[in-house]
Structure formats: C-alpha cells, structure tokens
MDAnalysis code that builds the backbone (N, CA, C; Angstrom):
import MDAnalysis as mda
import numpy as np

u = mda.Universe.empty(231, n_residues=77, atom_resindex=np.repeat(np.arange(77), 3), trajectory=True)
u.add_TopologyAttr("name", ["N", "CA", "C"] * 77)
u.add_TopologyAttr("resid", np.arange(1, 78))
u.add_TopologyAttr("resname", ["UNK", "UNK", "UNK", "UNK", "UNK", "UNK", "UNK", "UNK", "UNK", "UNK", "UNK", "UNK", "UNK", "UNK", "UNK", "UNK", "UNK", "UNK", "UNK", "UNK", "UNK", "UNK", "UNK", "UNK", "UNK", "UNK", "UNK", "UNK", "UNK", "UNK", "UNK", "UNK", "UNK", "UNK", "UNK", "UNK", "UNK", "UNK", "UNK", "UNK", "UNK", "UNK", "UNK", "UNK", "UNK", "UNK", "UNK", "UNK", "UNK", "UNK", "UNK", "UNK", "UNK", "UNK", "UNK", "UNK", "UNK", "UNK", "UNK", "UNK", "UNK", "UNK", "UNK", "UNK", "UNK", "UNK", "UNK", "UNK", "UNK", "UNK", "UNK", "UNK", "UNK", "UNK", "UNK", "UNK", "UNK"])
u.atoms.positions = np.array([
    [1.465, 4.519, 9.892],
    [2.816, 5.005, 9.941],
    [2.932, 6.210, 9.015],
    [3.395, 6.703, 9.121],
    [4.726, 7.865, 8.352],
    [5.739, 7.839, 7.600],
    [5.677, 8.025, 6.394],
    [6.786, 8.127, 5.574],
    [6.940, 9.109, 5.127],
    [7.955, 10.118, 5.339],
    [8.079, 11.405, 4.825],
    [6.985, 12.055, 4.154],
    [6.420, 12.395, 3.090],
    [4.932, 12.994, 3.200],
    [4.172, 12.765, 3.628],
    [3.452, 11.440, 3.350],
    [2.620, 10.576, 3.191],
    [2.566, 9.571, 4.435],
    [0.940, 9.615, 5.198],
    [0.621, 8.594, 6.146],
    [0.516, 7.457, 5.757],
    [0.201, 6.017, 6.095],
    [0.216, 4.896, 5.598],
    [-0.520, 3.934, 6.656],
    [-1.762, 3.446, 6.242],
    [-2.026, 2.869, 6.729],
    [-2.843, 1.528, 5.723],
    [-3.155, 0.404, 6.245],
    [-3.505, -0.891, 5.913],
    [-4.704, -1.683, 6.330],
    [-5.331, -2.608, 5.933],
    [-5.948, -3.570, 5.934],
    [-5.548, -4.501, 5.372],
    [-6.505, -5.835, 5.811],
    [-6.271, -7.135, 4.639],
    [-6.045, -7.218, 3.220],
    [-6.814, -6.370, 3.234],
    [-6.830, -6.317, 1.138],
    [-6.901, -4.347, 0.795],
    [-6.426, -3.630, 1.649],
    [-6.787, -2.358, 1.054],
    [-5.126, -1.293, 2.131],
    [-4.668, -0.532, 0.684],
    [-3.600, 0.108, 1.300],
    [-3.840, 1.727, 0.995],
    [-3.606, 2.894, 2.212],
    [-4.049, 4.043, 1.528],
    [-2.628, 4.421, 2.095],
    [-2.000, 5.212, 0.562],
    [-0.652, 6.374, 1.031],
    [-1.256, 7.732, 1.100],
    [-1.591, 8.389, 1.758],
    [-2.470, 9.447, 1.493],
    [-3.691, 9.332, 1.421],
    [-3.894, 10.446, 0.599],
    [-5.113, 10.101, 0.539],
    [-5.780, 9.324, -0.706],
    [-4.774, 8.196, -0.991],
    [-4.928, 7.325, -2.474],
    [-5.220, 5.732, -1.716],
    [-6.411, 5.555, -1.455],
    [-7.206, 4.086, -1.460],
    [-7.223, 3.481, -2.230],
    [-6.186, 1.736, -2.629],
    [-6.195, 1.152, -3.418],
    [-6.445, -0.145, -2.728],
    [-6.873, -1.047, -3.925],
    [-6.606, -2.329, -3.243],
    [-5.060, -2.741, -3.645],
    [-4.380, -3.508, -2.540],
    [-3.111, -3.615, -1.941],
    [-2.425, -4.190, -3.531],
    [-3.039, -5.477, -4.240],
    [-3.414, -5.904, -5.130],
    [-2.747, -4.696, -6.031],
    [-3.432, -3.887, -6.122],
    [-3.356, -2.792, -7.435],
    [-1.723, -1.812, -6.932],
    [-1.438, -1.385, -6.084],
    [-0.320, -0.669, -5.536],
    [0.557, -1.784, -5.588],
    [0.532, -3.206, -5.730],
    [1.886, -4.073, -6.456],
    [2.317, -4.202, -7.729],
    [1.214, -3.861, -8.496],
    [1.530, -3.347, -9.633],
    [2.282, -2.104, -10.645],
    [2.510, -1.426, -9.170],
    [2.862, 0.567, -9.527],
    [4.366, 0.224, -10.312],
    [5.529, -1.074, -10.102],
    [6.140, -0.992, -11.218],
    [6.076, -1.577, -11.970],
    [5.253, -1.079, -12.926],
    [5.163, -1.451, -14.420],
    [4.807, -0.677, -15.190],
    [4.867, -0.730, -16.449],
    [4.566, 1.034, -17.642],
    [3.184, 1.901, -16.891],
    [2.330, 0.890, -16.571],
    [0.996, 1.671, -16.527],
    [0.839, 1.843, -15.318],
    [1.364, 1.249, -14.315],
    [1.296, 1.522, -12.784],
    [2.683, 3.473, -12.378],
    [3.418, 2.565, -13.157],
    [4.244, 4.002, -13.086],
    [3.622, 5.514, -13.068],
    [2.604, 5.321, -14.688],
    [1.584, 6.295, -14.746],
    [1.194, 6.930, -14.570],
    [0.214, 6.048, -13.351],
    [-0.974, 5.863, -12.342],
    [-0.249, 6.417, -11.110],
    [0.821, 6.422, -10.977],
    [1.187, 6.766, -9.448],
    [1.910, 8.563, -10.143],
    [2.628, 8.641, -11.083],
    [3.113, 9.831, -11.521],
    [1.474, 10.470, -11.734],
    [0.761, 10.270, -11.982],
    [-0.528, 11.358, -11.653],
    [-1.043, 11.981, -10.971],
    [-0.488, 10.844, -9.462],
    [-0.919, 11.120, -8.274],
    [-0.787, 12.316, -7.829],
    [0.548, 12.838, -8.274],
    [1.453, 14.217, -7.325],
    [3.188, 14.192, -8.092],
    [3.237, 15.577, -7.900],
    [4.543, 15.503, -8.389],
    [5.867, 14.487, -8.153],
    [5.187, 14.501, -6.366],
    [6.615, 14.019, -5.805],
    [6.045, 12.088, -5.778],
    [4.606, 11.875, -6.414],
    [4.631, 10.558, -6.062],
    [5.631, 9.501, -6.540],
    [5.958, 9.467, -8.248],
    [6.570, 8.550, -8.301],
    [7.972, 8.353, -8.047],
    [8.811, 9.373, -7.546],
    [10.001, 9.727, -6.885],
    [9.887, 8.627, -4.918],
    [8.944, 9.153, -4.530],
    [8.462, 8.454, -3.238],
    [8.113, 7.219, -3.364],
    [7.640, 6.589, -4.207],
    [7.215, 5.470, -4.698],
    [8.874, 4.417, -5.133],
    [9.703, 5.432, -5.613],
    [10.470, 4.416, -6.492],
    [11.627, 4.104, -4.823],
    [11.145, 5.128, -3.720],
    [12.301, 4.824, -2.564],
    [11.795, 4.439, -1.798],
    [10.281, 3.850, -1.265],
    [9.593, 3.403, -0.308],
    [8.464, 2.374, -0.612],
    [8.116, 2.291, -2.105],
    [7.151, 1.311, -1.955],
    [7.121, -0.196, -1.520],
    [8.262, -0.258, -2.541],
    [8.624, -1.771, -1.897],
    [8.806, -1.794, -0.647],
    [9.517, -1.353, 0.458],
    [9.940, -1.261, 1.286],
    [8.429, -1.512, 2.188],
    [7.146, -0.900, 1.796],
    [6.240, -0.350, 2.213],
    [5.052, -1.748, 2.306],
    [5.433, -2.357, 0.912],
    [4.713, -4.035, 0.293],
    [5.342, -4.816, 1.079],
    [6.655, -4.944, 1.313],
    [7.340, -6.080, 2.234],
    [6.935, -5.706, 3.511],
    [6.829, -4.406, 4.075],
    [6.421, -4.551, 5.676],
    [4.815, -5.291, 5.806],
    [4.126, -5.225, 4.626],
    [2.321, -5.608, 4.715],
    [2.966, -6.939, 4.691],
    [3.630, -7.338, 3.871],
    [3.835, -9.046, 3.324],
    [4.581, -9.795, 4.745],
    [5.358, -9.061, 5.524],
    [5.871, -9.580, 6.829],
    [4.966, -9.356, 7.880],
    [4.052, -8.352, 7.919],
    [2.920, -7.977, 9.197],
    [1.327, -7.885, 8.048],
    [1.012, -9.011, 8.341],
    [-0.026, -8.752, 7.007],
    [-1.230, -8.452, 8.132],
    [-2.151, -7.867, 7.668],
    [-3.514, -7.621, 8.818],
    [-4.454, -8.548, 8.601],
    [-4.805, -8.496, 9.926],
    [-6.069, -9.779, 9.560],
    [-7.291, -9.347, 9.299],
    [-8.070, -10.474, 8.359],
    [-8.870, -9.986, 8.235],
    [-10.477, -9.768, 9.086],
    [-11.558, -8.833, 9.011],
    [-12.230, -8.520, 10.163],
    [-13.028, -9.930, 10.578],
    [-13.320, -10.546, 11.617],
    [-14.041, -11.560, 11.702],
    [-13.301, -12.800, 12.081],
    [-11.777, -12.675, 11.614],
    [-10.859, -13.861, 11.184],
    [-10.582, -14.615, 12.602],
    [-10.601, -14.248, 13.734],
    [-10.405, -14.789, 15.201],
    [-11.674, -15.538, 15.145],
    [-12.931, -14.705, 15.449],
    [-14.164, -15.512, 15.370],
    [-14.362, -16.739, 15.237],
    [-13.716, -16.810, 13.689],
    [-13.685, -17.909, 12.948],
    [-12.585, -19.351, 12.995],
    [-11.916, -18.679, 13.597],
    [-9.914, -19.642, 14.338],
    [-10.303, -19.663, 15.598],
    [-11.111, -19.448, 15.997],
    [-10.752, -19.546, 17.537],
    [-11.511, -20.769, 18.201],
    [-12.233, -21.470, 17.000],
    [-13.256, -22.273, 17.877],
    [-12.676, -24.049, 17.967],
])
C-alpha cells in the first residue's frame, strides 16, 4: 500500500515503510524516547508521518496479519 510518501509493505515478522526494513517487532516500539529517535533519523518528514500513520499502519498488520511462508503446508493436513 501507499501512504502519502512512503510504500508499505509486510510479512509475518518484517515491515518496510520505504526503504526502512525492520522487524515488525522493532517499528512497535517507534513510540518511545529511543524509537522516536530512530525514526526522526530516518528523514525529515519521518517522525511527523509516523506520529499520523503508524499506528494506524500496526493495527491494519494486527487485523490482516500475513502468514507465515510454509504455514498452509503445515494446516492443511
């Protein structure tokens, strides 16, 4: 997807806004002193974009979570 700058896409355990590959894990952390930081380093406009879409961005993974690779294989029998 698309969020005003920044593409967005997902896996099971890995989220990239751009071109910033984290584990999903670590981008739930962005509010807090040192996550704030970490994302204000990113780019001028990151932690501005961050403070109006991330959450927004964690709850759509947490309601449509991806599966992981293999995971049918393994459920289906």
């Amino acid at each position: 997807m698309q969020i005003d700058t920044w593409g967005i896409g997902y896996t099971a355990d890995t989220l990239q806004i751009g071109c910033q590959l984290h584990s999903i894990d670590k981008w739930r952390k962005w509010d807090t002193p040192a996550g704030r930081k970490w994302i204000k380093n990113m780019d001028a406009e990151a932690l501005d974009w961050a403070d109006r879409n991330l959450a927004l961005v964690l709850a759509m993974i947490d309601a449509n979570p991806a599966t992981p690779p293999g995971y049918e294989e393994k459920h289906n029998d």
